[in-house]
C-alpha positions as CSV (number, residue, x, y, z in Angstrom):
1,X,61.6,-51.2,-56.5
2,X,58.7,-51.1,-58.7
3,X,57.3,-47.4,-58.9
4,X,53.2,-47.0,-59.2
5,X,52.1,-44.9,-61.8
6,X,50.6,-41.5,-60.2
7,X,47.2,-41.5,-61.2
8,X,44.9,-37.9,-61.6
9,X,41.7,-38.1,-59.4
10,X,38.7,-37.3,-61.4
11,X,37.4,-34.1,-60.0
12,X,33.5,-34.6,-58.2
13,X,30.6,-33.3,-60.2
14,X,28.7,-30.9,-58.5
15,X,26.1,-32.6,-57.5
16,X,28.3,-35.3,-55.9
17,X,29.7,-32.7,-53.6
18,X,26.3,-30.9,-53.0
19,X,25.3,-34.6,-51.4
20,X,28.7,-35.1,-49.7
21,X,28.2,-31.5,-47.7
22,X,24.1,-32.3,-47.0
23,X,25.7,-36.1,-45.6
24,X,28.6,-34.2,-43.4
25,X,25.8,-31.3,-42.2
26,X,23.4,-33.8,-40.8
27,X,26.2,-36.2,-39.3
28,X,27.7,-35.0,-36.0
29,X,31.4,-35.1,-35.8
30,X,34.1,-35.8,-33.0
31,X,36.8,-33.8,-32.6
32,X,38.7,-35.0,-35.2
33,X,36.4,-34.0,-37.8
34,X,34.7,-37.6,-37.6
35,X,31.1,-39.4,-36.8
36,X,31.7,-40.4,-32.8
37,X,32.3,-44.0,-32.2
38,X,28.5,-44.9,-31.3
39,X,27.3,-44.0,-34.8
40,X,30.3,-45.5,-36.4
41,X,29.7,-49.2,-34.9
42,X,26.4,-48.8,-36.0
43,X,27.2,-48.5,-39.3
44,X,29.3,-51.1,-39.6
45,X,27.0,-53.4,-37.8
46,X,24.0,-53.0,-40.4
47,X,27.0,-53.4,-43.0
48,X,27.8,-57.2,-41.5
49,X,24.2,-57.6,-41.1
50,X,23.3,-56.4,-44.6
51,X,20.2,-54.7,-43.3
52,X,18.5,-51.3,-44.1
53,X,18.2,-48.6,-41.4
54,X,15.1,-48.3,-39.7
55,X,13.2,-45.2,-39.9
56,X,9.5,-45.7,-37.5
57,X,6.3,-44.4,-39.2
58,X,5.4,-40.7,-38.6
59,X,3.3,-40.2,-35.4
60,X,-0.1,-39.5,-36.0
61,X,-2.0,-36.5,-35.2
62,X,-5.6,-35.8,-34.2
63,X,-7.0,-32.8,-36.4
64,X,-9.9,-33.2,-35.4
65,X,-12.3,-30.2,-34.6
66,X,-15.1,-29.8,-32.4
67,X,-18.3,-27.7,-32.5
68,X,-16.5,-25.2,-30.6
69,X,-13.5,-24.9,-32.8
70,X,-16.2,-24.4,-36.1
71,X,-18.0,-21.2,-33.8
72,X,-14.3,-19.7,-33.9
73,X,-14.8,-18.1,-37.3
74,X,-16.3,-17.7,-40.2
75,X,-16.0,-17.4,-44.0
76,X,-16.5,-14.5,-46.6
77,X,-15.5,-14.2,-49.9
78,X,-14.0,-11.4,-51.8
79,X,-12.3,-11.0,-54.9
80,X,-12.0,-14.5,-56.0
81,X,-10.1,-15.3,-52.5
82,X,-11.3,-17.0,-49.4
83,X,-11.1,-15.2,-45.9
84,X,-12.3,-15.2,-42.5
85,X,-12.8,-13.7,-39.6
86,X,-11.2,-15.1,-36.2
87,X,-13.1,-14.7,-32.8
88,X,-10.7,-14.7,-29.8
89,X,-11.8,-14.6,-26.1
90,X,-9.7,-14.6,-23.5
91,X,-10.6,-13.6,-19.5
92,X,-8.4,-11.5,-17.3
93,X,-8.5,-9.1,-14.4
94,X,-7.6,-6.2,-13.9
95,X,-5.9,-4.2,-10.8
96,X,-7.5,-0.8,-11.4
97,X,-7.1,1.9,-8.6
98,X,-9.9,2.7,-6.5
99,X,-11.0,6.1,-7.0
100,X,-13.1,8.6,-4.9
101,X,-17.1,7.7,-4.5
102,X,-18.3,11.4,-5.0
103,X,-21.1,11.7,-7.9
104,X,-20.4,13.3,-11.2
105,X,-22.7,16.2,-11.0
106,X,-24.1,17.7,-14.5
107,X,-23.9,21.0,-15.2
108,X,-25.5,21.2,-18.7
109,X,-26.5,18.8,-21.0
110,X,-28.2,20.1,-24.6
111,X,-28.3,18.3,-28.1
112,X,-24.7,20.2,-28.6
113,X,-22.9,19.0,-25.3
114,X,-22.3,17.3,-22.0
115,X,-20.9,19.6,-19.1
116,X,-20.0,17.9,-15.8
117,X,-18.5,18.7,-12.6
118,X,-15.5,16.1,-12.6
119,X,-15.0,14.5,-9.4
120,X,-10.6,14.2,-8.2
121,X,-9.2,11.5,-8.8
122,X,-11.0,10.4,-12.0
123,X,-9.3,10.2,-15.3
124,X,-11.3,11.8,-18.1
125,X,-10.6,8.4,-20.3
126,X,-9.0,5.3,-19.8
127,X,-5.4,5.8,-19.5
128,X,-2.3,3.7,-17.5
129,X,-3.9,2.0,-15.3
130,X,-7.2,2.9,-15.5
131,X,-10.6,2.1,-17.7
132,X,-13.8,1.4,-15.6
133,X,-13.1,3.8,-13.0
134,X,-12.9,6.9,-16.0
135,X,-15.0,9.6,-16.9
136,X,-16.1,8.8,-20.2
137,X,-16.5,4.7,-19.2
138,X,-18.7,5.8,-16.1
139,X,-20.9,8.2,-18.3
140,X,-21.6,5.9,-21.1
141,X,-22.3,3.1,-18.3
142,X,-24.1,4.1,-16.2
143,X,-25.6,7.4,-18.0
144,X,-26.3,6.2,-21.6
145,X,-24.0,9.1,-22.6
146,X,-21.9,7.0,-25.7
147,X,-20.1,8.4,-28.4
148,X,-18.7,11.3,-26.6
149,X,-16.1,13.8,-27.9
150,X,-13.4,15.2,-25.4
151,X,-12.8,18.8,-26.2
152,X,-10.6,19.7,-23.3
153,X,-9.1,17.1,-20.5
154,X,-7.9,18.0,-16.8
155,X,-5.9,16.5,-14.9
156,X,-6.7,13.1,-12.7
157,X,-6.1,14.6,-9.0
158,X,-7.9,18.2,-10.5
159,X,-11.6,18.4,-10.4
160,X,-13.9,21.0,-12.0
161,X,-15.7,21.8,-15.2
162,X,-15.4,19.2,-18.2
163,X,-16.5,19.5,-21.5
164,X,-17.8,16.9,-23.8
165,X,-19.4,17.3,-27.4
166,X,-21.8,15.1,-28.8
167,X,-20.7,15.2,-32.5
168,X,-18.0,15.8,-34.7
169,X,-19.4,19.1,-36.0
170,X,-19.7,20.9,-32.4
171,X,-16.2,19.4,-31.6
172,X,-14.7,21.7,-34.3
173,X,-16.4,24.4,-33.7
174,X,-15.5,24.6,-30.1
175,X,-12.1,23.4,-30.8
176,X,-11.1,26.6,-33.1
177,X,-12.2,28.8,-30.5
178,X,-9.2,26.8,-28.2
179,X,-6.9,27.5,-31.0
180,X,-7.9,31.2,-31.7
181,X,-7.5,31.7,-28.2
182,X,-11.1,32.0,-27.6
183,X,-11.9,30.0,-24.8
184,X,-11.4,31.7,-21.0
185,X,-10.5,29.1,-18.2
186,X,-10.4,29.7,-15.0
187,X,-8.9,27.8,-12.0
188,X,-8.8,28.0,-8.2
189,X,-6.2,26.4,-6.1
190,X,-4.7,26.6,-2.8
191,X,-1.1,26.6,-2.4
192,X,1.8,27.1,0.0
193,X,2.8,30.3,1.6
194,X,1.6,33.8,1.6
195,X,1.2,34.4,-2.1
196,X,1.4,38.1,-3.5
197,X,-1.7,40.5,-3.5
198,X,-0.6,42.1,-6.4
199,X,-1.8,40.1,-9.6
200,X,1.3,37.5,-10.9
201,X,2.1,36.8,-14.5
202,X,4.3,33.6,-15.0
203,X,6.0,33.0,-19.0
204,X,8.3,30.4,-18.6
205,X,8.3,27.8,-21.4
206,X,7.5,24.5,-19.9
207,X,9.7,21.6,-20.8
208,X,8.3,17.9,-20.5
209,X,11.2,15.5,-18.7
210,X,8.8,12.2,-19.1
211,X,5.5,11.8,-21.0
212,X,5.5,7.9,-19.9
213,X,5.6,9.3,-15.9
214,X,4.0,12.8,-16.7
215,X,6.9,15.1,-15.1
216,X,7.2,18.5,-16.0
217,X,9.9,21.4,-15.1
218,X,10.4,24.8,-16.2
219,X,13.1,25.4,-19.0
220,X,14.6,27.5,-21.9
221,X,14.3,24.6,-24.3
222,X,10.3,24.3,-23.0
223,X,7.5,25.5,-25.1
224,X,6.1,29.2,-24.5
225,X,3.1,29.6,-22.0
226,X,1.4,32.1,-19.7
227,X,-0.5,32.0,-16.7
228,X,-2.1,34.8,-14.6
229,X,-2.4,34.7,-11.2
230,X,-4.9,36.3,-8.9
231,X,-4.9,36.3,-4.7
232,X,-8.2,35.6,-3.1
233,X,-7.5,35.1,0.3
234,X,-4.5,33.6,3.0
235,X,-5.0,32.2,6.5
236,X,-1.5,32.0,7.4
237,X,-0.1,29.6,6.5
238,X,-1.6,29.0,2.6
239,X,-3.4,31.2,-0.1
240,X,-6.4,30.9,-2.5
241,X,-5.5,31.8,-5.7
242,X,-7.1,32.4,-8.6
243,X,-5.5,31.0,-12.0
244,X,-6.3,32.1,-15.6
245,X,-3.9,29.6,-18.0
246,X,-3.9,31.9,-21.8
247,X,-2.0,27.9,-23.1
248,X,-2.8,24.5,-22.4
249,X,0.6,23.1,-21.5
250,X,0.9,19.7,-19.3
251,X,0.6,20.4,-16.1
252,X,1.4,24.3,-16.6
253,X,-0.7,25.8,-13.6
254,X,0.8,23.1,-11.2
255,X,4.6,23.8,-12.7
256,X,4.5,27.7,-12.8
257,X,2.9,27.8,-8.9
258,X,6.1,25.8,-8.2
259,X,8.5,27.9,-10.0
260,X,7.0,30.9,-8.5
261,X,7.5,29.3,-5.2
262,X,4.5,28.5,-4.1
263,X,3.4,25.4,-5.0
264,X,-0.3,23.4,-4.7
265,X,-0.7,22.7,-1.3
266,X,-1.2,19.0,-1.6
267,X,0.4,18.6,-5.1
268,X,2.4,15.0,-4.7
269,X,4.4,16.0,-7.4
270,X,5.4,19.2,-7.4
271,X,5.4,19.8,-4.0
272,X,7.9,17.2,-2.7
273,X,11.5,17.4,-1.3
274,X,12.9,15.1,-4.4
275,X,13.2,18.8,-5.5
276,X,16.1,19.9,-3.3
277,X,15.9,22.2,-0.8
278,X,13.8,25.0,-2.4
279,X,11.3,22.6,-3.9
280,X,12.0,23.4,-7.8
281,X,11.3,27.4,-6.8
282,X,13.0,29.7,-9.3
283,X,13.9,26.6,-11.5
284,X,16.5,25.6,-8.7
285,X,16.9,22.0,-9.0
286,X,20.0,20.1,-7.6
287,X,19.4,16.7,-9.7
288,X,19.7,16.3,-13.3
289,X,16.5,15.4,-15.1
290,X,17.5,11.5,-14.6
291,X,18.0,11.7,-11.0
292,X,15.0,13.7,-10.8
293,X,12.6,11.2,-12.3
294,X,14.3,8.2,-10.3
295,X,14.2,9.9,-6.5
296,X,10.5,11.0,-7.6
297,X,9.5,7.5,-8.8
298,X,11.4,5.8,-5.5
299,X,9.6,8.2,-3.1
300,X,5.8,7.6,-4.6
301,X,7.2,3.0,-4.2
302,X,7.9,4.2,-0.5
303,X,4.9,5.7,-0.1
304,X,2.9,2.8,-1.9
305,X,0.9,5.2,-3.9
306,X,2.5,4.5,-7.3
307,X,-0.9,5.1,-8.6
308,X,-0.2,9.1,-8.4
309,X,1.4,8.4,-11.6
310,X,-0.5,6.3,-13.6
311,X,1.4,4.0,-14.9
312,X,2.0,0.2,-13.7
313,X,3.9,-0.7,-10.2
314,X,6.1,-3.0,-12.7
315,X,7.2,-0.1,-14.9
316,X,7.9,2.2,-11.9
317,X,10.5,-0.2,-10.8
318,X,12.1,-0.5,-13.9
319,X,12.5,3.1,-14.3
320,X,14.1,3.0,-10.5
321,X,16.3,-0.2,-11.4
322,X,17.6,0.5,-14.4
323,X,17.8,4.3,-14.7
324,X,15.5,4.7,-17.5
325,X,16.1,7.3,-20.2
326,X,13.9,10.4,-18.5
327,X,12.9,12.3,-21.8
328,X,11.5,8.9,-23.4
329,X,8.6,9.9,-25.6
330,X,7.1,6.8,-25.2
331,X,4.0,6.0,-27.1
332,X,1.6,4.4,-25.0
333,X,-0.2,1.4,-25.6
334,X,-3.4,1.1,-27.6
335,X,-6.9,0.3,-25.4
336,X,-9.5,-1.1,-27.4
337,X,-11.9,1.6,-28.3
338,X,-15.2,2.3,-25.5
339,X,-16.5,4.6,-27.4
340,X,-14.2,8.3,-27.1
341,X,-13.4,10.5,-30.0
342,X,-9.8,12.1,-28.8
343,X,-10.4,16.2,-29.5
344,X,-7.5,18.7,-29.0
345,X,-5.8,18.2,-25.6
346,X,-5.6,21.0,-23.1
347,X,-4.6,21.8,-19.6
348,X,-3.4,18.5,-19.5
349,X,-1.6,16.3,-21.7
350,X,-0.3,13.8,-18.9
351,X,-3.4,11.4,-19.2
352,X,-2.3,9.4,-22.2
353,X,-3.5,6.4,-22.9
354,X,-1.6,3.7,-21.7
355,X,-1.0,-0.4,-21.4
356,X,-3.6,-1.4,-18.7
357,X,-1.9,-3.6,-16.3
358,X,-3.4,-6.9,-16.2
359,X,-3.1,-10.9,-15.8
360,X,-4.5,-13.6,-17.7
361,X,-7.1,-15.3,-15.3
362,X,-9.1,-18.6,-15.7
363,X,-11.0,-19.1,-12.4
364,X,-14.5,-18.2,-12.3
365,X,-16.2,-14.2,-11.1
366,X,-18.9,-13.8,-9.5
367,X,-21.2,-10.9,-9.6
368,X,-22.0,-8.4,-7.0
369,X,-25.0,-6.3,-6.7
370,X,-24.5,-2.6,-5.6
371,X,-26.0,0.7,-6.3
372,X,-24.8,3.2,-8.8
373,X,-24.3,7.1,-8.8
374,X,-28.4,7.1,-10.3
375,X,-29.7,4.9,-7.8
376,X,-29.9,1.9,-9.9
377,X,-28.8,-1.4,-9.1
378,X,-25.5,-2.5,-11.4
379,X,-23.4,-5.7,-11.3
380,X,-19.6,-5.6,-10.7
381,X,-17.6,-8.8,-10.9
382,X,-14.6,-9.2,-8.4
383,X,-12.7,-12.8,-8.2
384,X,-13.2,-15.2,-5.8
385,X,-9.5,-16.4,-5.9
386,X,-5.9,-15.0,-6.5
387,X,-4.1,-15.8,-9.5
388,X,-0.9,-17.6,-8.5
389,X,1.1,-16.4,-11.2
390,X,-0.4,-12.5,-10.4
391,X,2.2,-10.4,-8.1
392,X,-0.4,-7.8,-7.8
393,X,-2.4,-10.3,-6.1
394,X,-0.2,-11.3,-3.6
395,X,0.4,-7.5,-2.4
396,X,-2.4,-6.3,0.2
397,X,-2.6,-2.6,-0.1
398,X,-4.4,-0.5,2.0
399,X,-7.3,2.0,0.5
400,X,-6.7,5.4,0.3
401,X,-8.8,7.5,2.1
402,X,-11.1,9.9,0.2
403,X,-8.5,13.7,1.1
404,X,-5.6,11.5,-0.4
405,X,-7.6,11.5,-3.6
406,X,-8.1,14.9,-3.9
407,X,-6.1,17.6,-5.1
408,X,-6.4,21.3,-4.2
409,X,-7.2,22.4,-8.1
410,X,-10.1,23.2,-9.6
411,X,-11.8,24.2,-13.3
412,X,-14.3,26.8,-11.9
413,X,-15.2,28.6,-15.4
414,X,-15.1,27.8,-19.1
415,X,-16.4,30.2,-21.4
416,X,-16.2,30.8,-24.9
417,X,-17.8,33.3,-27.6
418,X,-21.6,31.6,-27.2
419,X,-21.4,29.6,-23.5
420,X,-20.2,29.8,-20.3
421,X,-19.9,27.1,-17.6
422,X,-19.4,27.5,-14.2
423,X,-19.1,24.9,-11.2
424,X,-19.1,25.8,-7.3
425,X,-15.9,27.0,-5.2
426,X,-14.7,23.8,-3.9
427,X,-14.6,23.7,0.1
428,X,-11.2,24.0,0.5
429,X,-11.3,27.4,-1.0
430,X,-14.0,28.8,1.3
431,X,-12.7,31.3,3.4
432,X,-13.8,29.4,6.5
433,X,-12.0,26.1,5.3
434,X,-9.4,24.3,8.0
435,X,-7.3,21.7,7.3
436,X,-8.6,18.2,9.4
């Protein structure tokens, strides 16, 4: 038998197996590692055939522009480059809550400063899920007043004195008489129970448990605060009481009435059984801080007055369905600007600026003539269909009616080393007051 010589195999150049992997990459393999059967009878068919593979033209595509494309931007030039500017519109609505109808009254208004008598249930700025239906939005629509700088905030449900400057310069100037503890505030409230005659002093550090839902407790890991308390009157069953906070911590008057056991009367927050059995009083709470935030957030769905929180129906649910983290520092989402310069926040933080919930929307408004707070006539647009893709559009909620929208606290006085502003007791702390 005739042995073959054993010949070497030249070894492939580089480039040979560079083109060999490229081939096998693009090729799709069977199982056995090759092309499946289909491709294979098609190569050898155009072998027989002795033809070249077909590849079709590329499709062509229309670039062209209209009239309205060219209005999308425009052109400048700057350092030897070319750039432009990009105009995008887009139309949505918005499901803001409805808020109370009561006028913003004006309690001063100089070259220096704005000083109103905030209506409950307004936000001073656009925040979760409101923008038109703020303080500063209403004032500069409806008022002229633009340009306005926040030197203190209160709370949504809270009504009272509010401060606004009208430049940069006063800001300051007010706002180091905040920080050198200048500035006297006091509040009125009515809460539950017979609260003490004798004058109260509450020091425990407040700790913040979520900045997205605005939930507050007392704890040793809080930061230091102090209110004083002062008794005006008691009809039995609750007391007028007279608050004078020395810090600005969220939601401090509202938490230290609780700890002390007697908290606002009509507080849906801090006055709710999601608290245990003593309500939060003495700092007694049965639920950890996650439990806490999930029963409080499941009892405002319940209620369908999600809106007491600020922050979008979709995001409550999350929080409830997936136990979300109760001490996130979540930073909110960014509004576009309306004309608000943020100054130093003080009694409270909770009103952050948040994602306004919203949904793209493509059918046509239609505007509605009403009057406004000064008598004039002003347009509002409102849809004249539902968005099918909106779930805020399919769910009919009742409106709340105007006592659900107020909150028994009140900024009486403000007064610092060269002012002092002072708005009316509120009728539910009149001695002659009853409940309806």
């Amino acid at each position: 038998m005739r042995l073959l010589p054993l010949v070497a195999a030249r070894p492939l150049s580089a480039v040979a197996r560079l083109g060999m992997a490229e081939k096998a990459r693009a090729e799709p393999v069977d199982a056995s590692g090759s092309p499946p059967p289909l491709k294979r009878r098609r190569r050898r068919r155009r072998a027989e055939e002795g033809g070249e593979r077909y590849v079709p033209p590329p499709r062509k595509r229309d670039l062209g522009f209209s009239a309205a494309h060219f209005a999308e931007t425009s052109y400048y030039f700057e350092g030897g480059l070319r750039k432009n500017n990009d105009f995008l519109q887009n139309i949505v609505h918005r499901h803001e809550p409805p808020v109370t109808a009561q006028p913003i009254q004006f309690l001063e208004q100089n070259e220096e400063v704005v000083v109103v008598d905030k209506p409950s249930s307004l936000p001073v700025h656009p925040c979760g899920r409101f923008r038109h239906n703020t303080v500063i939005f209403i004032l500069g629509k409806e008022h002229n007043l633009k340009e306005l700088h926040t030197i203190h905030r209160l709370d949504r449900l809270a009504s009272g004195v509010l401060m606004f400057a009208k430049s940069a310069e006063v800001s300051k100037r007010i706002d180091m008489q905040v920080r050198e503890r200048q500035l006297e505030k006091e509040y009125v409230c009515r809460v539950l129970g017979e609260f003490p005659e004798a004058e109260v002093t509450c020091e425990e550090p407040i700790l913040v448990v979520s900045y997205k839902v605005g939930l507050c407790r007392v704890d040793p890991k809080g930061k230091a605060c102090k209110t004083v308390f002062q008794r005006l009157s008691y009809n039995g069953k609750t007391s007028v009481v007279k608050c004078f906070p020395y810090t600005g911590r969220t939601h401090q008057i509202r938490v230290h009435l609780q700890f002390l056991g007697h908290p606002i009367f009509n507080d849906p927050i801090y006055n709710t059984d999601v608290w245990g059995p003593a309500k939060g009083k003495g700092g007694n709470i049965d639920k950890t801080d996650e439990e806490l935030l999930r029963a409080l957030v499941k009892e405002q769905l319940l209620k369908e007055c999600g809106g007491i929180l600020d922050i979008a129906e979709e995001d409550l649910k999350s929080i409830v369905e997936e136990g979300g983290s109760p001490g996130n520092s979540v930073k909110p989402a960014q509004i576009s600007p309306i004309s608000i310069i943020s100054g130093r926040t003080e009694e409270s933080k909770s009103e952050k600026e948040g994602g306004t919930s919203m949904c793209a929307h493509s059918s046509a408004l239609q505007l509605q003539v009403h009057e406004s707070e000064n008598g004039k006539a002003c347009t509002s647009e409102h849809q004249d269909e539902k968005d099918p893709l909106c779930r805020e559009c399919r769910i009919v909620r009742p409106d709340p009616s105007p006592k659900d929208l107020v909150m028994y606290l009140h900024a009486l006085r403000y007064k610092g080393t060269d002012f002092e502003y002072c708005s009316k007791m509120p009728k539910w702390a009149q001695d002659n007051w009853e409940e309806t």
